[in-house]
Z-matrix of the N, CA and C atoms (Angstrom, degrees):
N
C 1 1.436
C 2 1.523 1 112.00
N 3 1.005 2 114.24 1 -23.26
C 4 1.719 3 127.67 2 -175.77
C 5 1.154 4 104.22 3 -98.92
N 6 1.931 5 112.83 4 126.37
C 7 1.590 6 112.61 5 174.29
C 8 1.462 7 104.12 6 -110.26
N 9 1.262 8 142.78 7 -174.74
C 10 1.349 9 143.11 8 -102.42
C 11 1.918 10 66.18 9 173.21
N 12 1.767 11 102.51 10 122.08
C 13 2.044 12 120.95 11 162.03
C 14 1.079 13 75.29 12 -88.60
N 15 1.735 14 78.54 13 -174.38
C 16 1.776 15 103.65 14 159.09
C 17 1.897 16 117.26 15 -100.39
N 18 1.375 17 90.69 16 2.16
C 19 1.678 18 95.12 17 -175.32
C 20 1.765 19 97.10 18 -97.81
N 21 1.082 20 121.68 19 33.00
C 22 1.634 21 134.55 20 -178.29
C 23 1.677 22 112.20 21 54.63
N 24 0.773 23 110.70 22 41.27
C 25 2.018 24 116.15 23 179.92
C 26 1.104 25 93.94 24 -119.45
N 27 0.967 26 129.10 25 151.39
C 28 1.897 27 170.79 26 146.24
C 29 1.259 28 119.70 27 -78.00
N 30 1.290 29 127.69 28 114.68
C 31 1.209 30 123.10 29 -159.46
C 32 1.494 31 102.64 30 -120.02
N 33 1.481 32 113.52 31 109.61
C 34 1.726 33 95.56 32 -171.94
C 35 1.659 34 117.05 33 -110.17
N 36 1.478 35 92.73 34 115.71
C 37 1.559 36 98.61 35 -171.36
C 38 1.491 37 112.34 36 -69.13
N 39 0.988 38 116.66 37 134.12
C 40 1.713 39 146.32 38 166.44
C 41 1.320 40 129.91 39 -60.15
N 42 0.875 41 138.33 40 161.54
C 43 1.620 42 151.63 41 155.84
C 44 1.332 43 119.03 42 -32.74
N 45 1.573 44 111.60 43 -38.36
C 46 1.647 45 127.13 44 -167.69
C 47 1.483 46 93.72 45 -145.10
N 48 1.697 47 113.30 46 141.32
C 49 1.449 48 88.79 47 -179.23
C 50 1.491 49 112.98 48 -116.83
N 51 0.953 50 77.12 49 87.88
C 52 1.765 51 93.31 50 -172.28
C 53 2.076 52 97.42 51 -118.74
N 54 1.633 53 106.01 52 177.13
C 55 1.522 54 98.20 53 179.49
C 56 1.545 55 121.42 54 -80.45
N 57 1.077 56 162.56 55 156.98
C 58 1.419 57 156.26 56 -144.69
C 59 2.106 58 86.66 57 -98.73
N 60 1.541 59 104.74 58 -37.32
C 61 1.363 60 91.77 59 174.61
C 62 1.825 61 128.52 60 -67.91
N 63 0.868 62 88.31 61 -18.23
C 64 1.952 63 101.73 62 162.09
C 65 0.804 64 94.92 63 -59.13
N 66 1.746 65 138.56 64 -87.00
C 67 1.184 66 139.89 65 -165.75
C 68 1.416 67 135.24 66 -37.09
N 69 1.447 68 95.44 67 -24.97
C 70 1.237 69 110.84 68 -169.71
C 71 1.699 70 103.10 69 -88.01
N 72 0.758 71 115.20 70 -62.57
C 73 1.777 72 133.51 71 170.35
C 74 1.638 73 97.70 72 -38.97
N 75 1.414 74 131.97 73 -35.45
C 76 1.580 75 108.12 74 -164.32
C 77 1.109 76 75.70 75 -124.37
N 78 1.546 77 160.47 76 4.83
C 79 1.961 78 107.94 77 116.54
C 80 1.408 79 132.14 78 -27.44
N 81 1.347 80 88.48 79 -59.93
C 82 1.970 81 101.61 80 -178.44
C 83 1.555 82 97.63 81 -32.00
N 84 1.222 83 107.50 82 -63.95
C 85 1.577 84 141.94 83 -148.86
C 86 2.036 85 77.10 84 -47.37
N 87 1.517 86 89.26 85 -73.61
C 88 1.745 87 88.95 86 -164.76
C 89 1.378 88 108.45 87 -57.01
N 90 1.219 89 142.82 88 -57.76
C 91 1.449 90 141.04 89 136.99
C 92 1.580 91 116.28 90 31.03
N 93 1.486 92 94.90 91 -68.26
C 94 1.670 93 109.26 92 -171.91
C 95 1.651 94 95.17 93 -78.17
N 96 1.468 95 103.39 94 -60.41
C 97 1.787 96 99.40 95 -162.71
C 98 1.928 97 101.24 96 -57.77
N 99 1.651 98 115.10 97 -40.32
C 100 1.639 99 91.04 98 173.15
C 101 1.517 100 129.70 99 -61.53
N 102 1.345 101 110.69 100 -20.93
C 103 1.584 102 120.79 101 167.88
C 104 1.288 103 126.95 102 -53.75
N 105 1.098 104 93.79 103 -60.62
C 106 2.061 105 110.27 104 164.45
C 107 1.760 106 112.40 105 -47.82
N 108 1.568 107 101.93 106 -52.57
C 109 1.161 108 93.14 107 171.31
C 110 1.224 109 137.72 108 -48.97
N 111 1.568 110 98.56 109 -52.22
C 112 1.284 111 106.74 110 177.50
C 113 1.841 112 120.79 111 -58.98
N 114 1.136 113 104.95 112 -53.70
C 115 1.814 114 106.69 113 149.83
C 116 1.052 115 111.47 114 -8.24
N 117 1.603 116 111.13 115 -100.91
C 118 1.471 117 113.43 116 179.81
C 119 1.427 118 126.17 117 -22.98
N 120 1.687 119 110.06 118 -66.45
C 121 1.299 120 94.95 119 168.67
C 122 1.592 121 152.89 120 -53.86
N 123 1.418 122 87.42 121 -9.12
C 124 1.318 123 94.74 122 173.49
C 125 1.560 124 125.66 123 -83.81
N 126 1.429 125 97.01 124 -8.31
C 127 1.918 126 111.30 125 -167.80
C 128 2.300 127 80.62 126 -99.35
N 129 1.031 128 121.29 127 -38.29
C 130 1.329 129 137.37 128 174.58
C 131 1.693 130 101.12 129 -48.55
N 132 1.048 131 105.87 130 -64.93
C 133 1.764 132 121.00 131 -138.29
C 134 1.258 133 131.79 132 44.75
N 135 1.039 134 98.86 133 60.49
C 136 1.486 135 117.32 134 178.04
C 137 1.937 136 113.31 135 -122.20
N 138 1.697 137 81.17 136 133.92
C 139 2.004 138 99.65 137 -150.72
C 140 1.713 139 87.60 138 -76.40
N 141 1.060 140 126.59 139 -37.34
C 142 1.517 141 130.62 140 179.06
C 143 1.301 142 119.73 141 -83.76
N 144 1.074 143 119.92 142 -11.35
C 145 1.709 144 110.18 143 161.46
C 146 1.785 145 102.37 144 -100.93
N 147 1.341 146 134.88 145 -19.32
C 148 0.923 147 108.05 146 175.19
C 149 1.833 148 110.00 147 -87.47
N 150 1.252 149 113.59 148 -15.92
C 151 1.483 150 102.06 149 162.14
C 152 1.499 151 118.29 150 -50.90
N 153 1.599 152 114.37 151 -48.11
C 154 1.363 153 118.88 152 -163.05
C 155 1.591 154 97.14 153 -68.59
N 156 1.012 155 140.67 154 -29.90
C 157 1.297 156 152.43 155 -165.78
C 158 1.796 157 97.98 156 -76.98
N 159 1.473 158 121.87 157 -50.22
C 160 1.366 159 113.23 158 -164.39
C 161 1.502 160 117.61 159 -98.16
N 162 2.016 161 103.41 160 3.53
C 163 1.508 162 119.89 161 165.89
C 164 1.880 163 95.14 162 -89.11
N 165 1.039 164 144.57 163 -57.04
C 166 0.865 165 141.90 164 143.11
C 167 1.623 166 112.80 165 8.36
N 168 1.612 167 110.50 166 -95.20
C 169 1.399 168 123.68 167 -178.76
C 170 1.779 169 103.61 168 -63.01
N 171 1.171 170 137.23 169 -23.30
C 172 1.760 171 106.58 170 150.84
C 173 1.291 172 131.40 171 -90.56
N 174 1.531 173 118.75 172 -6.58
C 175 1.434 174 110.45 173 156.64
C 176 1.804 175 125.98 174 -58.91
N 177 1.438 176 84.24 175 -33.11
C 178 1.997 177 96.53 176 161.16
C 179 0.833 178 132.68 177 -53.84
N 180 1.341 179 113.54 178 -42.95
C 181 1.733 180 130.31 179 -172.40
C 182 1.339 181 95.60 180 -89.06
N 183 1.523 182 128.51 181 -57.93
C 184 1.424 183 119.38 182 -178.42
C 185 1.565 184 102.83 183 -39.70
N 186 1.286 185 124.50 184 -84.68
C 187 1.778 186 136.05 185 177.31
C 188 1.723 187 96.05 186 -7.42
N 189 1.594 188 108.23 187 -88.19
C 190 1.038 189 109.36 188 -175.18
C 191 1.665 190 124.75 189 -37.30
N 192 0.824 191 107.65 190 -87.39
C 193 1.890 192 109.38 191 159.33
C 194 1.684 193 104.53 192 -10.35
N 195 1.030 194 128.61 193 -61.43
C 196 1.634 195 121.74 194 -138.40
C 197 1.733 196 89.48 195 -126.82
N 198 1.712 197 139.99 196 24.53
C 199 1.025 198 156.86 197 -161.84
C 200 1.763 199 103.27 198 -80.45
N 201 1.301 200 110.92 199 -40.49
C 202 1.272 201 119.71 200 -162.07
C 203 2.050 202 94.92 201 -91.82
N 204 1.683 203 102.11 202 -10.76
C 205 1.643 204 84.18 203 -175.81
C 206 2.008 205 106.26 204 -101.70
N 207 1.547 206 84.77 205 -0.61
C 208 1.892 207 87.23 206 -166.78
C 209 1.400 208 95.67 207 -111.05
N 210 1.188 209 123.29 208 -34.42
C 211 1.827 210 99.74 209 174.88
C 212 1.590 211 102.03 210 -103.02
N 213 1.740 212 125.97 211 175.80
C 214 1.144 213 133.81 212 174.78
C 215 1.457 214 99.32 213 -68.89
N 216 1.466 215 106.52 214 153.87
C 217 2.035 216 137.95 215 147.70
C 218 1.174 217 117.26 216 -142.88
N 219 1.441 218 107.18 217 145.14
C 220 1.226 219 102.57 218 155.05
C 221 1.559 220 140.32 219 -120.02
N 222 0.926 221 113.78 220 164.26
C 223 2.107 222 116.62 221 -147.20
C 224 0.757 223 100.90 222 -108.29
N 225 1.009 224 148.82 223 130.95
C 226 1.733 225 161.87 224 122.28
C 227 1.309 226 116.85 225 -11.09
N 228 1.025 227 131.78 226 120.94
C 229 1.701 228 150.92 227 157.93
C 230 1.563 229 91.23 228 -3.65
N 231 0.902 230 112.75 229 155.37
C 232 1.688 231 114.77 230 171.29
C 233 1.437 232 120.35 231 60.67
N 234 0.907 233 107.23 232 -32.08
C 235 1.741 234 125.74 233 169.28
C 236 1.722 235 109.31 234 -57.67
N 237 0.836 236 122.70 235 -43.63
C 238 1.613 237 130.81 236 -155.74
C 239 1.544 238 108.78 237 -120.15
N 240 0.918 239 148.51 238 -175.59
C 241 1.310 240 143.28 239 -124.77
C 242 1.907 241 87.93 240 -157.01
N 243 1.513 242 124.08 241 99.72
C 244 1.271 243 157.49 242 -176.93
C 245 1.518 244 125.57 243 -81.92
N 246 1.145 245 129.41 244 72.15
C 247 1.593 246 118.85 245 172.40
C 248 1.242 247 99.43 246 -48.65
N 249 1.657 248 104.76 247 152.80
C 250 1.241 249 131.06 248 -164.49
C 251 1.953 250 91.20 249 -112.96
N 252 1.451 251 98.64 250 123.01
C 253 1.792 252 103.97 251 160.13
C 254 1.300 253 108.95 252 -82.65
């Protein structure tokens, strides 16, 4: 899954090919908006908006967490795992 520049980086393509730092940022993103949600619902009391609010805030955390395996990066020489000629 990982290709090899010519400036010695490894570029390891993802799930989506977008940058792993996108990914990472709209966890946050969902993060904040499930937080709020959950807020609200609590001034609400309502059992179904604060669910939707705390599926919300682990799709964030999942993203974030697992960001570097679903969008592309690329690794630095030494970083990544090198067959030997």
């Amino acid at each position: 899954m990982a290709s090899q520049n010519k400036e010695g980086y490894v570029t390891h393509k993802g799930y989506v090919n977008v940058s792993d730092t996108v990914i990472y940022v709209f966890g946050f993103v969902l993060m904040a908006v499930g937080t709020l949600i959950g807020i609200a619902a609590i001034k609400m009391t309502s059992q179904a908006v604060m669910a939707a609010g705390l599926g919300l805030l682990w799709i964030g955390i999942l993203l974030v967490w697992f960001s570097g395996v679903i969008g592309n990066k690329v690794i630095p020489e030494g970083f990544a795992s090198q067959k030997q000629k």
